[in-house]
C-alpha positions in Angstrom: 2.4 9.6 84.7 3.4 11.2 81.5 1.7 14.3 80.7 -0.6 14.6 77.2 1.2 15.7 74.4 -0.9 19.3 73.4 -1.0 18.9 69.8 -2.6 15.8 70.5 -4.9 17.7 72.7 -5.4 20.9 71.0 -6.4 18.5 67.5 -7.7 15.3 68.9 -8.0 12.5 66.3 -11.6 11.5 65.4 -12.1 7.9 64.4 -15.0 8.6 62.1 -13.3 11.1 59.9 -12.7 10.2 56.7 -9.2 10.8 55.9 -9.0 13.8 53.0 -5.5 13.6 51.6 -5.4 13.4 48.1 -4.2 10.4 46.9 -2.0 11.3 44.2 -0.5 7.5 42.9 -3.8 6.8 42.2 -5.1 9.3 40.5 -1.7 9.8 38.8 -2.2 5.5 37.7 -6.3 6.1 36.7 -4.9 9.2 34.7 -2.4 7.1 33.0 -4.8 4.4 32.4 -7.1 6.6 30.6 -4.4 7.9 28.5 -3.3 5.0 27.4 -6.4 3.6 26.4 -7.3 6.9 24.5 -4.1 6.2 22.6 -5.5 2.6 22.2 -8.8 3.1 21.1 -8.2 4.6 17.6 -5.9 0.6 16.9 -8.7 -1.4 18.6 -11.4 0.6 16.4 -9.6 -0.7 13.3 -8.8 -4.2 14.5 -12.6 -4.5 15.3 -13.5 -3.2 12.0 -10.8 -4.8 9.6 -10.4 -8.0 11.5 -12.6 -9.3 14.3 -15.7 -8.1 12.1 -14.7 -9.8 8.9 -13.3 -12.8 10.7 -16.8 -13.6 12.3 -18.4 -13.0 8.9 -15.8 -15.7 7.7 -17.0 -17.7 10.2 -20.6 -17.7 9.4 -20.0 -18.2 5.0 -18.3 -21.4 6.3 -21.2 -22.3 8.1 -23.3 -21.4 5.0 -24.7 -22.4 1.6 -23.1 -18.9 0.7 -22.9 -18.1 -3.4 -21.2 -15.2 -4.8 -24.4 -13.7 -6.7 -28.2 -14.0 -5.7 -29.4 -17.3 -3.9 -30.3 -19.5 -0.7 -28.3 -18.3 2.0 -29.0 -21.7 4.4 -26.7 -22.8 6.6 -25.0 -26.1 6.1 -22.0 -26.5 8.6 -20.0 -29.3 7.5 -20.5 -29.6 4.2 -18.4 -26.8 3.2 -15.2 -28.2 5.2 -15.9 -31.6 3.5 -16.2 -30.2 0.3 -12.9 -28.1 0.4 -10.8 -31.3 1.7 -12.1 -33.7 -0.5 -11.6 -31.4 -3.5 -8.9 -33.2 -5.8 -6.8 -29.9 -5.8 -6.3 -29.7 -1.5 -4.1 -32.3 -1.3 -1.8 -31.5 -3.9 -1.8 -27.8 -3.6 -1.4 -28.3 0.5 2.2 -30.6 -0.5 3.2 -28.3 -3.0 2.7 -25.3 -0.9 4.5 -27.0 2.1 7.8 -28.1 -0.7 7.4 -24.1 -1.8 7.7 -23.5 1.9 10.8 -24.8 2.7 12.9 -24.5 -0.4 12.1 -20.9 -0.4 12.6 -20.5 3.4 16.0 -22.2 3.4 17.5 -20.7 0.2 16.3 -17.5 1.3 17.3 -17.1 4.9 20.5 -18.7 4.2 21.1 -16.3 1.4 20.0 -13.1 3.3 22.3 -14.5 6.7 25.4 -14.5 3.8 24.7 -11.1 2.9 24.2 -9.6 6.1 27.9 -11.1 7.5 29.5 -9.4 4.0 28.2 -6.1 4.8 28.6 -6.0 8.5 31.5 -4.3 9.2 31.3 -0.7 8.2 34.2 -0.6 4.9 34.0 1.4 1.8 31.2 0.8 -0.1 29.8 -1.0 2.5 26.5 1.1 2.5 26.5 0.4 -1.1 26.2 -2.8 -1.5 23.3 -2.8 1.4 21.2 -0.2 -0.8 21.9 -2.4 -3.8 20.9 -5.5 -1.9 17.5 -4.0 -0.5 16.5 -2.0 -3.7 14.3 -5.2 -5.1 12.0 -5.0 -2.0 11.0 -2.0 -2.8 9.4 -2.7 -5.6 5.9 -4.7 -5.1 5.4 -8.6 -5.5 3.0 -8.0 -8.7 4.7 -5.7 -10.1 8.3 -8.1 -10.0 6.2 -11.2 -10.8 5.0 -9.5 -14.1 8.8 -8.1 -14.3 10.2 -11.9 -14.2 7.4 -13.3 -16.5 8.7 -11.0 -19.1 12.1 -11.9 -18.7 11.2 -15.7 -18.7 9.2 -15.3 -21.5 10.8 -17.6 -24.4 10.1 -15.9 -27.4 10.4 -12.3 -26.3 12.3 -12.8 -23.0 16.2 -11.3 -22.9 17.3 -14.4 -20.6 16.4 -17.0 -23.3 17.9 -15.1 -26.0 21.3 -14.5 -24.3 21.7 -18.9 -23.5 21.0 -18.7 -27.4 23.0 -16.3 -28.4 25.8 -17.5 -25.9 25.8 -21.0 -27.4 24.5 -23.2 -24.1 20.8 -24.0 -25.7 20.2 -24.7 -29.2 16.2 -24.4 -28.7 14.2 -21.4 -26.6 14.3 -22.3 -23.3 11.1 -22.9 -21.6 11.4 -21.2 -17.7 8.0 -22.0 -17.0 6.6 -24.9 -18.9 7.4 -27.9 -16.3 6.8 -28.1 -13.0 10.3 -27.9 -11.5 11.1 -25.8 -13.8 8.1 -23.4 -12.8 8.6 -23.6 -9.0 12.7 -23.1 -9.3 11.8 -20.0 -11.5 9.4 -18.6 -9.0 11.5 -19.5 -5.8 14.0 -17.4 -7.7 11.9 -14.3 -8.3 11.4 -14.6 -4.5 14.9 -14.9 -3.4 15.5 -12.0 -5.1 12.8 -10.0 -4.1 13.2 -10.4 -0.1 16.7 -11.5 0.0 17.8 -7.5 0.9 14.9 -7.1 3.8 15.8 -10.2 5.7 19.3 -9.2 5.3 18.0 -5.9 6.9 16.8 -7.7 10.2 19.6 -10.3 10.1 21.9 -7.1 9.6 20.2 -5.0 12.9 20.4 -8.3 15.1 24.4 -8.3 14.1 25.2 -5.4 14.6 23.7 -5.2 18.5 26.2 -7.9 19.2 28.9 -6.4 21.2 32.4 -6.1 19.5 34.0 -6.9 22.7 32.6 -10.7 22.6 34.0 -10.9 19.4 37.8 -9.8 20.5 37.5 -12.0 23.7 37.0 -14.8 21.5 39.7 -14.1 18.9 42.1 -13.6 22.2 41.2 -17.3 23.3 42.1 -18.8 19.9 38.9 -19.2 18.6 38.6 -19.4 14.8 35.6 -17.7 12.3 34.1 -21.2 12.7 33.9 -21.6 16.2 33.0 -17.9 16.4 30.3 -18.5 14.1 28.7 -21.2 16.1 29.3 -20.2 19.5 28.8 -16.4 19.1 26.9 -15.5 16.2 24.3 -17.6 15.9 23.3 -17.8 19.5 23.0 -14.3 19.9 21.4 -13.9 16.5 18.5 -16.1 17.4 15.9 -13.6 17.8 16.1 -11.6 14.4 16.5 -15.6 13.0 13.3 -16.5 14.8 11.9 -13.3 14.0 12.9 -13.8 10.2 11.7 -17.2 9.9 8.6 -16.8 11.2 7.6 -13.6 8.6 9.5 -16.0 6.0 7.2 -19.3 6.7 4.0 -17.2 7.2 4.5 -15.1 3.8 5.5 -18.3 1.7 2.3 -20.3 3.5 0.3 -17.5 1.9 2.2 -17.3 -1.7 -0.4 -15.9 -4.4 0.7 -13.2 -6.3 4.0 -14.7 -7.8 2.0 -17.3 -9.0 -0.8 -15.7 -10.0 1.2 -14.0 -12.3 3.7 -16.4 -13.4 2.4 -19.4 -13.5 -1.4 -19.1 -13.3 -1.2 -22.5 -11.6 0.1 -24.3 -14.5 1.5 -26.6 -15.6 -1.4 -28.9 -15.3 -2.2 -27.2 -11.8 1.2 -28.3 -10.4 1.9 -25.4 -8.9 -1.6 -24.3 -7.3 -1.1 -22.9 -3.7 -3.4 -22.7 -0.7 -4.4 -19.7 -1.2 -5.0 -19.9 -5.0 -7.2 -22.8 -4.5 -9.6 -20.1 -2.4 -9.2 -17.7 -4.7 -10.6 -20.3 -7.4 -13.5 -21.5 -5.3 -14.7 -17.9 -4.5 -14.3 -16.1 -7.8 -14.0 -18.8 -10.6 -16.8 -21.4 -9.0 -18.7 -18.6 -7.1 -18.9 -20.6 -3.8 -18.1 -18.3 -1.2 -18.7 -20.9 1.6 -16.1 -23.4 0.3 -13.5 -20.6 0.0 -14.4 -19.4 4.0 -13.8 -23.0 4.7 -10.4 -23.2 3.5 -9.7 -19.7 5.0 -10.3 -20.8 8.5 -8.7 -24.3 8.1 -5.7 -22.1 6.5 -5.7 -19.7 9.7 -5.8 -22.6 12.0 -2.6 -24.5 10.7 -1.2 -20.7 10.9 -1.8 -20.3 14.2 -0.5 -23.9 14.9 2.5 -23.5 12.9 3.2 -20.0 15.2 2.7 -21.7 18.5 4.8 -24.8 17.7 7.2 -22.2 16.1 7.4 -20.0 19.3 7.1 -23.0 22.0 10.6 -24.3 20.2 12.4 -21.2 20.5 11.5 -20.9 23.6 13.0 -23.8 24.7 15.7 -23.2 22.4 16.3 -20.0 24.9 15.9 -21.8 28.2 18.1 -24.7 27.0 
């Protein structure tokens, strides 16, 4: 029979002691926890504040008789969403905000993409051309909208002048004063406004592409196209997706270029989503209409995202 070991008999083993080792993981992991939500707390104070708290008041002015000055406050909950959809500006301004949309969107991404492949390889003057390219998004979209309405102005504007003086007009030329006219002028403004920061984010998502993919491809024979297609753009797609998605959301929410530009005109052909709120909050004092079209204009947002990220998505898995 084997003898007891002594240890084992000198400290025998109770069952009912609680074990007292410190458990350092765990305190180490609550620790961290409360750290990071310490960190935390000051962003969710201001999300609460300058989002969720505003959003819920959106909520309830949609739900409300809600005038800009003194009155009745009752609620009336679908009257306001009828009201904003069956105005005779919704339709019109929802089409022309969706053509804005996409002409800007494709001119502009397609632009930026160009400008990020000429500066990508690092050549004299290379980080020239890159300041010169992002030096209009410096400046803010108000201030270059007021910029571009001087210059399309057709009595004191320099660009009608200089088609005068160069002999291609024979009357002042009108930038603004038609419709197509108005939105090529304005999708112009913003081309050249953001054209140098998606060429930034284009430019970062090129330059993380390893050179070495690049050389195995020219070793196989491959030519710019096929390198293009095959190399580039696939492992571009996350600054594209990332680029499209600020560009769609931004030109969704266009105001202040034509707010300043056109002022709607001509003959409200170029009224956007977002000026038709501003018009029904602060020029027809109906608070409750304008919250309507706010939350129907954060819904298709939040559609538009979804669909936008369930396709790239599948982009990646396919």
């Amino acid at each position: 029979m084997k003898a007891p070991d002594r240890a084992a008999a000198e400290h025998p083993v109770r069952p009912d002691t609680p074990d007292r080792r410190p458990r350092t993981p765990t305190l180490l992991r609550r620790s961290r926890t409360l750290q990071g939500m310490a960190y935390a707390a000051p962003t969710a104070v201001f999300v609460a504040v300058f989002f969720l708290l505003p959003l819920l008041l959106v909520g309830q002015m949609s739900l409300s008789d809600w005038p800009l000055l003194a009155g009745d406050r009752g609620g009336n909950a679908p009257e306001n969403y009828t009201d904003a959809t069956d105005s005779t500006l919704f339709w019109p301004a929802v089409r022309f905000t969706l053509l804005y949309t996409v002409l800007v969107t494709v001119v502009l991404l397609g632009l930026a993409l160009l400008l990020a492949l000429l500066v990508q390889e690092s050549r004299p003057g290379a980080g020239f051309f890159r300041t010169v390219y992002f030096l209009p998004g410096a400046l803010g979209l108000a201030s270059a909208s007021l910029l571009f309405w001087g210059l399309y102005s057709p009595s004191t504007g320099p660009l009608s002048r200089t088609l005068e003086r160069l002999g291609l007009v024979d009357d002042p030329v009108s930038f603004l004063g038609t419709p197509t006219a108005a939105l090529l002028s304005t999708v112009f403004l913003v081309v050249w406004k953001f054209a140098g920061f998606y060429m930034l984010i284009l430019l970062v998502g090129l330059q993380r592409i390893p050179h070495e993919v690049y050389e195995a491809a020219r070793m196989d024979g491959a030519s710019p196209g096929q390198v293009f297609r095959s190399i580039t753009l696939p492992l571009l797609r996350p600054s594209l997706a990332l680029s499209l998605l600020l560009c769609v959301t931004g030109s969704l929410l266009a105001f202040d270029q034509f707010f300043v530009l056109t002022k709607g005109g001509p003959d409200n052909s170029t009224v956007t989503v977002v000026q038709l709120i501003y018009r029904e909050a602060f020029q027809r004092l109906n608070l409750g209409t304008a919250a309507a079209l706010s939350i129907i204009v954060l819904a298709a947002l939040l559609l538009l995202n979804v669909l936008q990220f369930r396709g790239l998505r599948h982009a990646d898995e396919s």
